[in-house]
MDAnalysis code that builds the backbone (N, CA, C; Angstrom):
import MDAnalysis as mda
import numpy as np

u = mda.Universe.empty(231, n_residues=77, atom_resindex=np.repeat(np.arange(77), 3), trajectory=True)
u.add_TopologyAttr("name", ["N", "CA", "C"] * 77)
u.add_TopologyAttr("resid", np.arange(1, 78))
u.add_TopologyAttr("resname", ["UNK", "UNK", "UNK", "UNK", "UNK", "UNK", "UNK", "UNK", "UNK", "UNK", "UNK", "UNK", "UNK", "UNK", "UNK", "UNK", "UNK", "UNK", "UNK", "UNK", "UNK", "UNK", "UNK", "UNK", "UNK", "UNK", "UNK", "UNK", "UNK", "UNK", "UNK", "UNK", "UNK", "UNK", "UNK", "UNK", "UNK", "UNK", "UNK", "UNK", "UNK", "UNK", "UNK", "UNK", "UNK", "UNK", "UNK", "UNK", "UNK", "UNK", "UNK", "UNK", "UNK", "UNK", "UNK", "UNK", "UNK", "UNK", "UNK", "UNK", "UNK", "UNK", "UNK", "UNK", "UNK", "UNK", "UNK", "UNK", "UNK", "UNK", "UNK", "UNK", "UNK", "UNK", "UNK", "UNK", "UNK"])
u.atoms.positions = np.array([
    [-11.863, -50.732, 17.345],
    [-11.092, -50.466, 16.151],
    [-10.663, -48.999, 16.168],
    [-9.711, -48.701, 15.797],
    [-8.772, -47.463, 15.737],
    [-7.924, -47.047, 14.174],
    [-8.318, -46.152, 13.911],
    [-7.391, -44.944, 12.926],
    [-6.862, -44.059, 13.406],
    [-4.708, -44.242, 13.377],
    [-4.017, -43.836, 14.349],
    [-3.633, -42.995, 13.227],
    [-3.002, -41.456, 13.654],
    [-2.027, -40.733, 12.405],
    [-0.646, -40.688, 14.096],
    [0.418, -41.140, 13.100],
    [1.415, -41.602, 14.173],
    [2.200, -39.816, 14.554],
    [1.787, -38.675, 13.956],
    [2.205, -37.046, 14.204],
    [1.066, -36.337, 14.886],
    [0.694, -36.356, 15.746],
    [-0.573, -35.921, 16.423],
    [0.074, -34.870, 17.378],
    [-0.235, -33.672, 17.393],
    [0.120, -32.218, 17.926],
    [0.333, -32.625, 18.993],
    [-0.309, -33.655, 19.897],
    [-0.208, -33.092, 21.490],
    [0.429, -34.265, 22.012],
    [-0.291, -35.247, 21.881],
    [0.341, -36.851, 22.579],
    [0.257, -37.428, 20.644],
    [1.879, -37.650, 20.906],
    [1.809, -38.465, 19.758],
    [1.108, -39.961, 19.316],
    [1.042, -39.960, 18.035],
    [0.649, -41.824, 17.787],
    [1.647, -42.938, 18.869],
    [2.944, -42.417, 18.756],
    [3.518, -43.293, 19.157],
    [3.405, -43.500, 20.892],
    [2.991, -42.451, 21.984],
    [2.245, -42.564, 22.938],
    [0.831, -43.169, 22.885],
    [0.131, -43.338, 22.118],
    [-1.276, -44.197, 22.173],
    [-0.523, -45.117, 22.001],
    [0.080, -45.491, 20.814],
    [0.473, -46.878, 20.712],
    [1.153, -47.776, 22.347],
    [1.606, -47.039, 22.877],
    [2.579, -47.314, 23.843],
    [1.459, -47.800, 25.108],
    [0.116, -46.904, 25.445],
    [-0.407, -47.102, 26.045],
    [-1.789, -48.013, 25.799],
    [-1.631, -47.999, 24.078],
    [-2.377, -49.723, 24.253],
    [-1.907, -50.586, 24.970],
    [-0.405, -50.992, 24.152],
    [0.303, -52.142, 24.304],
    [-0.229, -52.148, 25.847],
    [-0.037, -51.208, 26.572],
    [-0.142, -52.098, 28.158],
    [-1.952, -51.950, 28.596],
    [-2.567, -50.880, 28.460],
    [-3.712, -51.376, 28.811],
    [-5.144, -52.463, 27.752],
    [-4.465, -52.417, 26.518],
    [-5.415, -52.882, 25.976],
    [-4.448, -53.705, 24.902],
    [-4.062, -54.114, 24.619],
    [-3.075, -55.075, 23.962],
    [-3.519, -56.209, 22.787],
    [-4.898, -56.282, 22.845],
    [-5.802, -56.672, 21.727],
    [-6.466, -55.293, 20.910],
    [-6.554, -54.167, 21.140],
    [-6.780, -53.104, 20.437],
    [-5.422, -53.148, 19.368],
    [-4.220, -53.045, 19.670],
    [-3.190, -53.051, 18.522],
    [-3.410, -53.822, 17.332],
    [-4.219, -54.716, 17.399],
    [-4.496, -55.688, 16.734],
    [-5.786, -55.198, 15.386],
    [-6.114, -54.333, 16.242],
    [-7.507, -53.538, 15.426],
    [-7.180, -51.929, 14.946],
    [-5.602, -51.965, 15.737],
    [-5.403, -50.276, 14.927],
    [-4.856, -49.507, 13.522],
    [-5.414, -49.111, 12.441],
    [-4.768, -49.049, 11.600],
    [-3.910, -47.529, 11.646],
    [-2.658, -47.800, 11.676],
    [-1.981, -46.318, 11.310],
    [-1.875, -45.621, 9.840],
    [-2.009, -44.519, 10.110],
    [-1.726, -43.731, 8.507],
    [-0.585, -42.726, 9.499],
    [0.555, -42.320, 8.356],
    [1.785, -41.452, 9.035],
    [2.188, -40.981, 7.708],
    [2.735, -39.529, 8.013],
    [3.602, -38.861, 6.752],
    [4.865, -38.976, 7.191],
    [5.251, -39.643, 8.621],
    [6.574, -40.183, 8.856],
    [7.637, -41.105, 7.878],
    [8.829, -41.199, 7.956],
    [9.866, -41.857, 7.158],
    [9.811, -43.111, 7.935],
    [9.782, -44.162, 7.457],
    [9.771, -45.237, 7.946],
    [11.216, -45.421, 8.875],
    [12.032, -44.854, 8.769],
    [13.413, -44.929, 9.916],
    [12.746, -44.278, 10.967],
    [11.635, -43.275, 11.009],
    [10.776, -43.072, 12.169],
    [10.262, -44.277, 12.975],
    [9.480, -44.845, 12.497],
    [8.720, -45.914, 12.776],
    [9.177, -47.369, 12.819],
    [10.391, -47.479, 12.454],
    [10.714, -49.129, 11.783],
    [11.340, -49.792, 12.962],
    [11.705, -49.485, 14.165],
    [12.031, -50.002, 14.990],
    [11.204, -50.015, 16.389],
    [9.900, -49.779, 16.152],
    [8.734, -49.423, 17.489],
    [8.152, -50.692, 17.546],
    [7.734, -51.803, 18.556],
    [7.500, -52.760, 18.682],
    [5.835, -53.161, 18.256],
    [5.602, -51.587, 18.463],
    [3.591, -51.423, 18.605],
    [3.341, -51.253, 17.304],
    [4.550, -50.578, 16.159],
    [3.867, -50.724, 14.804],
    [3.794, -51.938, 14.175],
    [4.767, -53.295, 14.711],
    [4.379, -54.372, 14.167],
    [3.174, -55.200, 14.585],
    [2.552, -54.971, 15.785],
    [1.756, -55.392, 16.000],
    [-0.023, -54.465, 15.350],
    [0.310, -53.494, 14.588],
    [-0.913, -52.941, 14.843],
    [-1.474, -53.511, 13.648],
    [-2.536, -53.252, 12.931],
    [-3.605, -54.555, 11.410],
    [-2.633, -53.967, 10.379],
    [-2.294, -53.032, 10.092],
    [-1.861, -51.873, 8.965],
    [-1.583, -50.708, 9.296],
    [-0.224, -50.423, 8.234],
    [0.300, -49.228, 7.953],
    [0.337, -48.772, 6.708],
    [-0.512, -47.136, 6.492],
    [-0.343, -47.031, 5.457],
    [0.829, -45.436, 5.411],
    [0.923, -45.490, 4.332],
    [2.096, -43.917, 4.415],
    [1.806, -43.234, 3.690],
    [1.292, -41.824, 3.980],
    [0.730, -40.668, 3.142],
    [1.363, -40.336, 1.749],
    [1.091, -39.968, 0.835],
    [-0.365, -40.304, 0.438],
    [-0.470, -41.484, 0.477],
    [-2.242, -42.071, 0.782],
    [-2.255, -43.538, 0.493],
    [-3.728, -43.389, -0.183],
    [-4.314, -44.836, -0.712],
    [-5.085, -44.819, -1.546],
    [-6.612, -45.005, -0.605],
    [-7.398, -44.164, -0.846],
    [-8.474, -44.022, 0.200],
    [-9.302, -45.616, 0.194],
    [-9.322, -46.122, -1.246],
    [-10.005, -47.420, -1.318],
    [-9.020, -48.592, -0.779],
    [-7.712, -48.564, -0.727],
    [-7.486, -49.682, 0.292],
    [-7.901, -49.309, 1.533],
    [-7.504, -47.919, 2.222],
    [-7.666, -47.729, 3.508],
    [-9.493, -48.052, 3.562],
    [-10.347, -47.443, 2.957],
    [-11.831, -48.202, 3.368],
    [-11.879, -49.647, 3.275],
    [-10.964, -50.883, 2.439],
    [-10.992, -51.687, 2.270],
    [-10.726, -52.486, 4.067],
    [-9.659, -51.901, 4.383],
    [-8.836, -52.422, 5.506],
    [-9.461, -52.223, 6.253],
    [-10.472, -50.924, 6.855],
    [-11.003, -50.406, 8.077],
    [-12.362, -51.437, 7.700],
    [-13.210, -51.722, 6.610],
    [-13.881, -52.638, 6.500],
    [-13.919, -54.095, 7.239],
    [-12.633, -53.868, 6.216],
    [-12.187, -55.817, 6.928],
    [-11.784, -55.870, 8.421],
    [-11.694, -54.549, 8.989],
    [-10.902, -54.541, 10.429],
    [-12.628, -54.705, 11.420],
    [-13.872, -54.055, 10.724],
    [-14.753, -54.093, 11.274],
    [-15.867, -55.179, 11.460],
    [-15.323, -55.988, 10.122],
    [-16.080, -57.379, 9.956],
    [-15.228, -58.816, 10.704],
    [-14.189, -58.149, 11.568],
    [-13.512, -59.207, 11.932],
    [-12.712, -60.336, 11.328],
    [-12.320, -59.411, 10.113],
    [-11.575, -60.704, 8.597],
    [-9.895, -60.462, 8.999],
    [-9.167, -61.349, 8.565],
    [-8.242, -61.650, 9.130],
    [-7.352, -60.507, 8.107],
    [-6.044, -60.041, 8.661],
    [-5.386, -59.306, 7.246],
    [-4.483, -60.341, 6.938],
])
């Protein structure tokens, strides 16, 4: 399970994302992103539809514990 921020100083989110998809391709499935990006950033990347959740800064800390919960108990979103 993974908590991605898609603006990361050095290798962006959107490079992890890229290098799930090919080495681990069931991890997308378990990654949740948080981004202060504009969704015209993000809305056309193939790896953000596949990842559990996106949330967009600010977001509410009790869904995000809700989601990383349910991402750890294996519950479906």
């Amino acid at each position: 399970d993974a908590v991605l921020d898609l603006l990361l100083p050095e290798i962006n989110g959107f490079d992890v994302l890229r290098h799930l998809a090919i080495a681990n391709p069931a991890m997308l499935e378990k990654t949740i992103i948080l981004t202060a990006a504009s969704e015209r950033t993000y809305r056309n990347s193939p790896h953000i539809r596949n990842a559990r959740a996106l949330f967009r800064k600010p977001f509410d800390l009790g869904k995000l514990q809700e989601e990383i919960l349910a991402c750890c108990s294996g519950a479906a979103h």
